[in-house]
C-alpha positions as CSV (number, residue, x, y, z in Angstrom):
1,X,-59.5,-4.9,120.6
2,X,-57.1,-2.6,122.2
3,X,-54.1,-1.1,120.1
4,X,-51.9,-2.9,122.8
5,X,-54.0,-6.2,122.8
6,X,-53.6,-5.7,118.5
7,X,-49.6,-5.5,119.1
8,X,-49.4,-8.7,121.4
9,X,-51.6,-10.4,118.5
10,X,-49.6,-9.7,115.9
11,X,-46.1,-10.6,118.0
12,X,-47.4,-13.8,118.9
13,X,-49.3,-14.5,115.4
14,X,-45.4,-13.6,113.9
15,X,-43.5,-15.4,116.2
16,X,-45.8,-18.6,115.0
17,X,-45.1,-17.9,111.3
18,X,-41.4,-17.5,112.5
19,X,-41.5,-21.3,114.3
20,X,-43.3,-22.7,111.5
21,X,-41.0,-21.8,108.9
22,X,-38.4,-23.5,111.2
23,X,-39.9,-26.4,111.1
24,X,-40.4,-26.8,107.6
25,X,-36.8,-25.9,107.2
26,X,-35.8,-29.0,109.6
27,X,-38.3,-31.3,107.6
28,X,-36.6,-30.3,104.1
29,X,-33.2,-31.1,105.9
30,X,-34.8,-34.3,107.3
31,X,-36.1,-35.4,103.1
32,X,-33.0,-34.2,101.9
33,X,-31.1,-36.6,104.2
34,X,-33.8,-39.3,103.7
35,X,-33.3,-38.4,99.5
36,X,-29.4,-38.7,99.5
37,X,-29.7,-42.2,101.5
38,X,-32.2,-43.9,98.9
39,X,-30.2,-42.7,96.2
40,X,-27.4,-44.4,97.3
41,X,-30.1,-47.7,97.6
42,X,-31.4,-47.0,93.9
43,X,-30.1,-50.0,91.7
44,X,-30.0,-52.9,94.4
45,X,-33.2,-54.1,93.3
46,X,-35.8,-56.0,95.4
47,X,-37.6,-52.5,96.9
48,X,-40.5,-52.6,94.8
49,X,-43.6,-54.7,95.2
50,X,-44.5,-57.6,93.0
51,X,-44.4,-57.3,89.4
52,X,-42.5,-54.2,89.9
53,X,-39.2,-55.1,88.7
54,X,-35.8,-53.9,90.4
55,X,-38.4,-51.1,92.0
56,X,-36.9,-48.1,89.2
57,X,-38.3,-45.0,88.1
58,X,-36.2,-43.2,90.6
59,X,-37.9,-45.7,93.6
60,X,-36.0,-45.2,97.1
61,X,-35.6,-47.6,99.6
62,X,-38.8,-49.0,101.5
63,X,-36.7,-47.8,104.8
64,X,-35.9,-44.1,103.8
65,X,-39.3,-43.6,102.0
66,X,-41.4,-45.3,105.5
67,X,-39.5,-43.3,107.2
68,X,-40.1,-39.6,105.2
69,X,-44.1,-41.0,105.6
70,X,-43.6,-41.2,109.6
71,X,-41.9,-37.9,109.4
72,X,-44.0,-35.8,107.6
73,X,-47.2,-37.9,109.6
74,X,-45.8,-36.2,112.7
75,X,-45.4,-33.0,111.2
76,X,-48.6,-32.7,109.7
77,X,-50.0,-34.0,113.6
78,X,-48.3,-31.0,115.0
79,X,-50.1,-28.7,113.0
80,X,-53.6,-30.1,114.0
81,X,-55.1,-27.1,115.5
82,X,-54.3,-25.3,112.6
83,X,-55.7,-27.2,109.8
84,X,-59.1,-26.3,110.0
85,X,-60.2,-24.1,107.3
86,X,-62.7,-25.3,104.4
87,X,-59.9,-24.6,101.9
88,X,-58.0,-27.5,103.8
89,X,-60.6,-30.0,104.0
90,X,-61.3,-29.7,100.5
91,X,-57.7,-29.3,98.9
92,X,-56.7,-32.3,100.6
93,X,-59.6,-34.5,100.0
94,X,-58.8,-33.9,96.0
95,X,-55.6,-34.7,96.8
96,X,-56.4,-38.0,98.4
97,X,-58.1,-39.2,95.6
98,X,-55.6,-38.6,92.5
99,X,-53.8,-41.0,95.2
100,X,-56.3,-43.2,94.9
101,X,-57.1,-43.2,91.5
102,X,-53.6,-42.2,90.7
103,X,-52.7,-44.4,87.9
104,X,-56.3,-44.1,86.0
105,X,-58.0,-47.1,87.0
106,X,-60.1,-46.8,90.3
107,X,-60.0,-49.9,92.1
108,X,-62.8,-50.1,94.3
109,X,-60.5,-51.8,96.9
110,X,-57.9,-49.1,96.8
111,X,-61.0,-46.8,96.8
112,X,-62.3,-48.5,100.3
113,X,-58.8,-48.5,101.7
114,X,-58.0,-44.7,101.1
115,X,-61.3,-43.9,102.5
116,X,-60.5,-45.7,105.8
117,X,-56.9,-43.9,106.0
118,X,-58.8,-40.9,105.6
119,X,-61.7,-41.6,108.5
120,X,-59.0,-42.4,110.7
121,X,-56.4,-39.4,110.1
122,X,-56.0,-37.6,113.2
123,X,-55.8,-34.2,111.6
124,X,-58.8,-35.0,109.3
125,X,-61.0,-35.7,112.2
126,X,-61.1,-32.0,112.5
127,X,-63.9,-32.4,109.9
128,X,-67.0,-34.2,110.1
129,X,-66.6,-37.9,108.7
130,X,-69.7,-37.2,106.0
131,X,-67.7,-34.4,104.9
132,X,-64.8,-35.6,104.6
133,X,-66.3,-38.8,102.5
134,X,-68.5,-37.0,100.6
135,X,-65.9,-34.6,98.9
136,X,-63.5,-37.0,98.2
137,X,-66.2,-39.9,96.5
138,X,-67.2,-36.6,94.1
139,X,-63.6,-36.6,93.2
140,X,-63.3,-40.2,92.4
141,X,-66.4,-40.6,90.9
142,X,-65.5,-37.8,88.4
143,X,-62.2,-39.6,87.9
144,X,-64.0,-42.9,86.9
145,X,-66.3,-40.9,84.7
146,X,-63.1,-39.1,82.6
147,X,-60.4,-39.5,84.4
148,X,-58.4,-36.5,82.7
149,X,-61.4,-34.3,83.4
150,X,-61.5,-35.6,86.7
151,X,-57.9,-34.7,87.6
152,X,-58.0,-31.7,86.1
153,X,-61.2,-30.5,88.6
154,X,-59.5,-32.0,91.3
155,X,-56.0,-30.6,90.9
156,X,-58.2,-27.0,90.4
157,X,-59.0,-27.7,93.7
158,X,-55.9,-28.7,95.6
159,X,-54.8,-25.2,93.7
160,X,-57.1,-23.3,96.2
161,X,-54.8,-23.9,99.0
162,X,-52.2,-21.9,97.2
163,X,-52.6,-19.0,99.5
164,X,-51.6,-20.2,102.8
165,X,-48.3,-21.8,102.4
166,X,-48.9,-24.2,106.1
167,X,-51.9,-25.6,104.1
168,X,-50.4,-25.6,100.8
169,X,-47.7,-28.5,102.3
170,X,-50.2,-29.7,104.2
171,X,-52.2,-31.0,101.6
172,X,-49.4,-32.7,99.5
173,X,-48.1,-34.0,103.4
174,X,-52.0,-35.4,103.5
175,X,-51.3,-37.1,100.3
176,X,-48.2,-38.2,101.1
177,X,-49.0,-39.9,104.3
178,X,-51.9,-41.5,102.8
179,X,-50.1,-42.5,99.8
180,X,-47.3,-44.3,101.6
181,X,-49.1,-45.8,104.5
182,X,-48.0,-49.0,103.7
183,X,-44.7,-47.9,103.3
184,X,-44.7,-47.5,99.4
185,X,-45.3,-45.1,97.2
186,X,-45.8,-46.3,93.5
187,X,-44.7,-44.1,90.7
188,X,-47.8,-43.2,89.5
189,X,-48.7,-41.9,93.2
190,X,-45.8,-39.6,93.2
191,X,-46.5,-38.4,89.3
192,X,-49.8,-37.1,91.4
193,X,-47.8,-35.9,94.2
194,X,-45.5,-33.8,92.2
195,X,-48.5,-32.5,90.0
196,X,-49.9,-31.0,93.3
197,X,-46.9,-29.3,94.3
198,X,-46.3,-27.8,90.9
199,X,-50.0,-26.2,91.5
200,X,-49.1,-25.0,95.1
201,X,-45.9,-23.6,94.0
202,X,-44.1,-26.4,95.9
203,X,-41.0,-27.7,95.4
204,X,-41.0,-31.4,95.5
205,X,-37.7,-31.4,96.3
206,X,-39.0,-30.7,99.8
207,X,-40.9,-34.6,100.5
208,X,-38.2,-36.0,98.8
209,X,-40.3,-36.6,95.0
């Protein structure tokens, strides 16, 4: 490579940094906004599913939180051609199953389901499919066999990603969209969701945890 061909790479590689940063500034304005409005929602009750109760431990809104999840889905979208590296795939198929096993049992339902979200994840069908199911089964299954081992290995994991911060938010986006496809996110799925961020060097803050 030329020294003028070097210059122009590392221009246009900074100028991307610059225009991702941006947009992870507008999507911490966007939770923030979303944060403020289901705080002023906590309390009315009814926003939980069944059994849950009035929908506390610091629950938003069904609205605000669906709309964070279609947020940080288009986000995450945008990045596509990004998100290819090994590190990736693997950080965010540990994090997709502390969702799914989040609250120590591993419901073989909830198991299938996550799976499915996870095969048909436009960003994640940047990997093979048998990839992509085979790391995050190992993950579950090691959950099922000690479940504080198993979160342990997989939060070890997600902790690789640390050192690209795009991928770092990423990840805990991955989690997040998978976690609140249905428009919820239970307690015990953000606990998980937090965790991760705490091992990035997140702020949770940022998706509005």
């Amino acid at each position: 490579m030329t020294r003028e061909a070097h210059e122009d790479y590392r221009n246009d590689r900074a100028e991307a940094e610059v225009a991702l940063m941006a947009m992870w500034d507008r999507i911490k304005d966007q939770a923030k906004g979303l944060q403020q409005q289901a705080q002023g929602a906590r309390g009315a009750g009814g926003h939980g599913r069944p059994g849950t109760g009035s929908g506390g431990h610091g629950r938003s809104g069904g609205g605000s939180k669906a709309q964070l999840v279609s947020t940080l889905k288009s986000q995450l979208t945008s990045l596509k051609t990004e998100l290819k590296s090994g590190a990736y795939r693997d950080a965010s198929m540990a994090m997709c199953a502390l969702v799914a096993a989040a609250d120590g049992n591993v419901d073989p339902a909830e198991r299938q389901h996550v799976e499915s979200l996870i095969l048909n994840n436009d960003v994640l069908q940047n990997f093979p499919s048998e990839q992509l199911r085979q790391r995050f089964n190992k993950h579950v299954d090691q959950m099922s066999f000690n479940f504080q081992q198993g979160k342990a290995e997989a939060l070890q994991e997600i902790a690789k990603a640390a050192k690209k911060p795009t991928e770092a938010r990423a990840v805990v986006q991955t989690g997040f969209v998978v976690a609140g496809a249905d428009g919820y996110i239970a307690p015990a799925e953000e606990q998980v969701l937090r965790e991760a961020c705490s091992v990035l060097g997140l702020s949770a803050q940022e998706f509005g945890l």
